[in-house]
C-alpha positions in Angstrom: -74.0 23.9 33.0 -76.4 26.1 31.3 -79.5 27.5 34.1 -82.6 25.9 32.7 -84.4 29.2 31.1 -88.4 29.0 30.6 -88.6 33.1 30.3 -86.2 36.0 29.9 -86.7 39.9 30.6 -84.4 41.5 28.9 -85.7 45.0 29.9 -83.3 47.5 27.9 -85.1 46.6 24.5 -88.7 46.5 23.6 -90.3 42.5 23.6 -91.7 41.8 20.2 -93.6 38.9 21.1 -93.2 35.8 23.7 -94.2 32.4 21.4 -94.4 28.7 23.3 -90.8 28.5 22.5 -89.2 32.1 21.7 -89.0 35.4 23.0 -88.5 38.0 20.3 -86.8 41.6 20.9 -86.8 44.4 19.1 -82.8 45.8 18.4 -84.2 48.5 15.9 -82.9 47.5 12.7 -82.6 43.7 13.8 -84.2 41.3 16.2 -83.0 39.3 19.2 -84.3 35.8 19.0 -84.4 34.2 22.2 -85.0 30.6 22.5 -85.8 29.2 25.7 -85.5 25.6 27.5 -89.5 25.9 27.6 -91.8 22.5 25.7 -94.8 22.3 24.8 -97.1 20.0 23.7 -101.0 19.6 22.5 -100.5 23.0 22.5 -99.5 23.8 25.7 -96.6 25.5 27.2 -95.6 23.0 29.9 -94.6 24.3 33.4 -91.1 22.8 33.5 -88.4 23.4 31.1 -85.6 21.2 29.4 -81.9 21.3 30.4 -80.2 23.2 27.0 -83.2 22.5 24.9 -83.2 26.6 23.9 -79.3 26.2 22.9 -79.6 22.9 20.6 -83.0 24.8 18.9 -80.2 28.0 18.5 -77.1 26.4 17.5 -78.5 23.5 15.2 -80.5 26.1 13.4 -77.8 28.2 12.9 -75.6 25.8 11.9 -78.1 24.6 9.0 -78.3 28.5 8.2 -75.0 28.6 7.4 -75.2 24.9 5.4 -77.5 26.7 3.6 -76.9 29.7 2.8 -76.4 29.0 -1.0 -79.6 27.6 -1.3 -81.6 30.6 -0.2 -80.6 33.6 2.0 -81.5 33.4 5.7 -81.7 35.8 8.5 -78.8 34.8 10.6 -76.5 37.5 11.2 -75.1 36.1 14.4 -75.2 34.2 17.5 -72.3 35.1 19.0 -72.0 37.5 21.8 -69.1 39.8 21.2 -71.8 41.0 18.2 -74.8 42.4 21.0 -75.0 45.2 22.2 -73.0 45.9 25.1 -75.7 47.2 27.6 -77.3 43.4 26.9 -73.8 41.7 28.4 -74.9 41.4 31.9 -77.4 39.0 30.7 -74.8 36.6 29.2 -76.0 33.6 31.5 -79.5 33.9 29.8 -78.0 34.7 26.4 -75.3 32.2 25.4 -75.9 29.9 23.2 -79.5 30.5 23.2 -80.1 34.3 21.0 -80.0 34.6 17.3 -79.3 38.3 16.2 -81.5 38.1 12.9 -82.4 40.7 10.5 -86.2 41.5 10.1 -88.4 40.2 7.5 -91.8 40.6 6.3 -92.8 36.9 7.2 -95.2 34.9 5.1 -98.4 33.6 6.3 -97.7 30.1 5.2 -95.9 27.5 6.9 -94.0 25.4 4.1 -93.7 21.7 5.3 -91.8 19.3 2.7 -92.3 15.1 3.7 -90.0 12.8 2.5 -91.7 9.9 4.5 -95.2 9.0 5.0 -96.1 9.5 8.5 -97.9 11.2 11.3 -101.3 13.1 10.1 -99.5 12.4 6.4 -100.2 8.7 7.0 -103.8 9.4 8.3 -104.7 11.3 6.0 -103.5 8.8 3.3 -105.0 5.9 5.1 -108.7 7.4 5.2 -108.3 9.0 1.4 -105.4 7.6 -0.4 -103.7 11.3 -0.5 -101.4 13.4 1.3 -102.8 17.0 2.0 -104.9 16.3 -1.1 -102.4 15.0 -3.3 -103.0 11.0 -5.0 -100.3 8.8 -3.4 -99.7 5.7 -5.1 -101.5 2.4 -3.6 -99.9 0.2 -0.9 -97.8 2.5 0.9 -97.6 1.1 4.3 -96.2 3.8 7.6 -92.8 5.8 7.5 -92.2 4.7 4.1 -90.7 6.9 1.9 -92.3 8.7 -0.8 -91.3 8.5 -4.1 -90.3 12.7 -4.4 -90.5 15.1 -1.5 -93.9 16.8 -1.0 -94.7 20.7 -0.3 -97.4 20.5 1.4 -98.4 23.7 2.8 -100.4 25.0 5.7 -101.6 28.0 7.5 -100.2 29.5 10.4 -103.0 29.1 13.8 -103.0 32.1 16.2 -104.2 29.4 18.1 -104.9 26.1 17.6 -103.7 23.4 15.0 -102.9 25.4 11.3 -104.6 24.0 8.9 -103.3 22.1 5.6 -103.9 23.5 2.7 -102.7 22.7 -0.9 -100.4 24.8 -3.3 -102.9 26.5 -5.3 -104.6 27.8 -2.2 -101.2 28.8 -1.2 -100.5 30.4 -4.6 -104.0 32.6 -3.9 -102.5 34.1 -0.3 -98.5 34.7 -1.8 -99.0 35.7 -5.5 -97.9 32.6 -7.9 -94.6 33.9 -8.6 -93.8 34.0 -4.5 -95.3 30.2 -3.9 -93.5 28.6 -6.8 -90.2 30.8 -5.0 -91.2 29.5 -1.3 -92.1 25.1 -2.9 -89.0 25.1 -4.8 -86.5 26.7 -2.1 -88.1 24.8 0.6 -87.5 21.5 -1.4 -84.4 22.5 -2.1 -83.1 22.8 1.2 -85.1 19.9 2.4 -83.3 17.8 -0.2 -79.6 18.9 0.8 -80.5 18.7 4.3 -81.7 15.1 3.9 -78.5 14.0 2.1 -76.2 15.4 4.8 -78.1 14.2 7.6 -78.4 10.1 6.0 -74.7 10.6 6.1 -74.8 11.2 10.4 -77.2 8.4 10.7 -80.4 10.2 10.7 -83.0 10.5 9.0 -84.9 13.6 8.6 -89.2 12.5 7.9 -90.5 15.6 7.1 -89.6 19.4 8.3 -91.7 22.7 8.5 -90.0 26.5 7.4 -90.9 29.6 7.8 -89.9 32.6 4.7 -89.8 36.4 5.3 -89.5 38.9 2.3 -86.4 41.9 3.1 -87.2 43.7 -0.1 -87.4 41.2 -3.2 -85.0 38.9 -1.5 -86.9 35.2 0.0 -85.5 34.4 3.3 -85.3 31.4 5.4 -86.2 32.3 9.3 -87.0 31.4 12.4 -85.9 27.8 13.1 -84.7 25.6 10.7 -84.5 21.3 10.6 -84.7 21.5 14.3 -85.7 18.4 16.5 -88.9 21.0 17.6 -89.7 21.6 13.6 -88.6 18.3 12.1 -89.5 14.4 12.6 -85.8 13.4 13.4 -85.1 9.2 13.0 -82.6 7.0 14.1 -81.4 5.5 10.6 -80.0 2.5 12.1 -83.5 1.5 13.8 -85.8 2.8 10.6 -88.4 -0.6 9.6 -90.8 0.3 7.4 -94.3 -0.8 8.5 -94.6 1.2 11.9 -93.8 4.3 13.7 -90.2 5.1 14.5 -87.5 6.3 17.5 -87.3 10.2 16.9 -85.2 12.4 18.4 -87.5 14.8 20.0 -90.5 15.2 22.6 -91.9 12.3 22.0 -90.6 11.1 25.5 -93.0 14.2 26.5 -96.4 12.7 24.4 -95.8 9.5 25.4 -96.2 10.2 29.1 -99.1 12.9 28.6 -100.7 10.3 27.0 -100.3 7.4 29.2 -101.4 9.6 32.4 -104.7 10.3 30.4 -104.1 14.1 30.3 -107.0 15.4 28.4 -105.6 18.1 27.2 -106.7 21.0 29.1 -105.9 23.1 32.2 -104.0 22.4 34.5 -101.2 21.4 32.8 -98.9 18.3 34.8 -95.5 18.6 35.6 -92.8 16.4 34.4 -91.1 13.9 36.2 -87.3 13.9 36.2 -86.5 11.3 34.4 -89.2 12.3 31.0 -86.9 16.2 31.7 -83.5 13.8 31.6 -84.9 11.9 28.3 -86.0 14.4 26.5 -82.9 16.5 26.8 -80.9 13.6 26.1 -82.6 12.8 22.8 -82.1 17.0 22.1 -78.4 16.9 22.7 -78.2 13.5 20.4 -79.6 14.7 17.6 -77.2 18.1 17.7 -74.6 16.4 18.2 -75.0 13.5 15.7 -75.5 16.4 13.1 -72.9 18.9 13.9 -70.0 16.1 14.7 -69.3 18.2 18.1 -70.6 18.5 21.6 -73.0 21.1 22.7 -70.4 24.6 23.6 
């Protein structure tokens, strides 16, 4: 079994950054993309991590990479460890199954989230105005139903804090037109595939955010892709219109935050064993129900 990782020091190279999730490495010409078993939630790091959660974020991304490559280009180059450097073997325990080596990209400040079902701030938002991130819905949509076409609906990324939604043409003034027509079509595109594969493993995929990089003229999907962390993962056998669904992700983790009246703020609660042993079993489901094979 995997140690549970919540932060690597991987002293030989320079750290690019430490995110909730990832720690990023600078390789010179590439990066080392580290995900880690840490969670977070309301926008905080919790203090315990989740058994192998780094390695399903890792593998199930790069799997979709490579379902996806003919879509748009992507940043994997590999996750396997015969391709590090050899000075950065005697950290194999920390490493395996958890790094992506990815090639460097001028990232784009816009997060590009595509829904396919009517839920979570979506339904809110519809409920109050009769739109989704400004955009007229039709009338007497009730909760997790599905929308007639997939939606771009864009956002910005937060330093800190929740990003905030914004619509296309507002996204069109930060990339150039050219780049956010590029970034909505691509990002429906691979929402759409992604969609159809996944209905035939008995999950639905709600909605999904992605993150695109420029290496010269060339758009590229990076970071993490239709992960249980970046996507609203459901059940299909258990989908009912009407209400919210089973997902395959942290909601064990919400669910008790919210029901011990956390409000949100320093200090931050532990979490019990068993809300750990859920929400690592709902991880491991959801790669393996995608992938058709065990976690390596």
């Amino acid at each position: 079994m995997r140690p549970v990782v919540t932060r690597t020091e991987i002293t030989e190279v320079p750290l690019v950054s430490r995110g909730k999730v990832r720690d990023i490495y600078d390789l010179g010409d590439d990066l080392l993309i580290v995900s880690t078993d840490r969670i977070s939630a309301f926008d905080h790091v919790l203090p315990n991590g989740i058994p192998d959660k780094g390695a399903v974020l890792n593998l199930l991304s790069a799997f979709w990479f490579q379902q996806t490559h003919g879509i748009v280009k992507n940043h994997l180059i590999s996750v396997d460890m015969a391709d590090l450097p050899q000075s950065l073997h005697r950290h194999r325990e920390v490493l395996d199954g958890r790094f992506t080596l990815a090639r460097k990209a001028q990232m784009l400040p816009v997060e590009c989230i595509v829904r396919g079902y009517i839920t979570g701030s979506g339904w809110a938002d519809y409920r109050k105005t009769g739109t989704l991130c400004g955009r007229l819905l039709p009338e007497g949509l009730v909760e997790s139903q599905e929308l007639p076409e997939p939606l771009f609906t864009p956002s910005t990324k937060a330093e800190s804090g929740h990003d905030e939604n914004i619509n296309f043409e507002t996204a069109a003034q930060m990339l150039g037109l050219r780049l956010a027509e590029r970034v909505r079509d691509a990002s429906i595109a691979v929402y759409k595939h992604a969609a159809r594969y996944a209905l035939t493993r008995g999950i639905i995929i709600a909605d999904t955010k992605f993150e695109f990089g420029l290496i010269g003229d060339d758009l590229i999907l990076a970071d993490e892709v239709l992960t249980p962390d970046s996507s609203r993962f459901w059940p299909a056998d258990a989908y009912v219109p009407g209400r919210s669904q089973a997902s395959f992700d942290k909601q064990y983790v919400r669910d008790w935050l919210l029901g011990i009246n956390w409000n949100k703020e320093p200090p931050i609660p532990t979490l019990p064993d068993d809300v750990v042993a859920g929400t690592a079993s709902k991880y491991r489901e959801a790669f393996e129900r995608l992938t058709g094979r065990e976690l390596p």
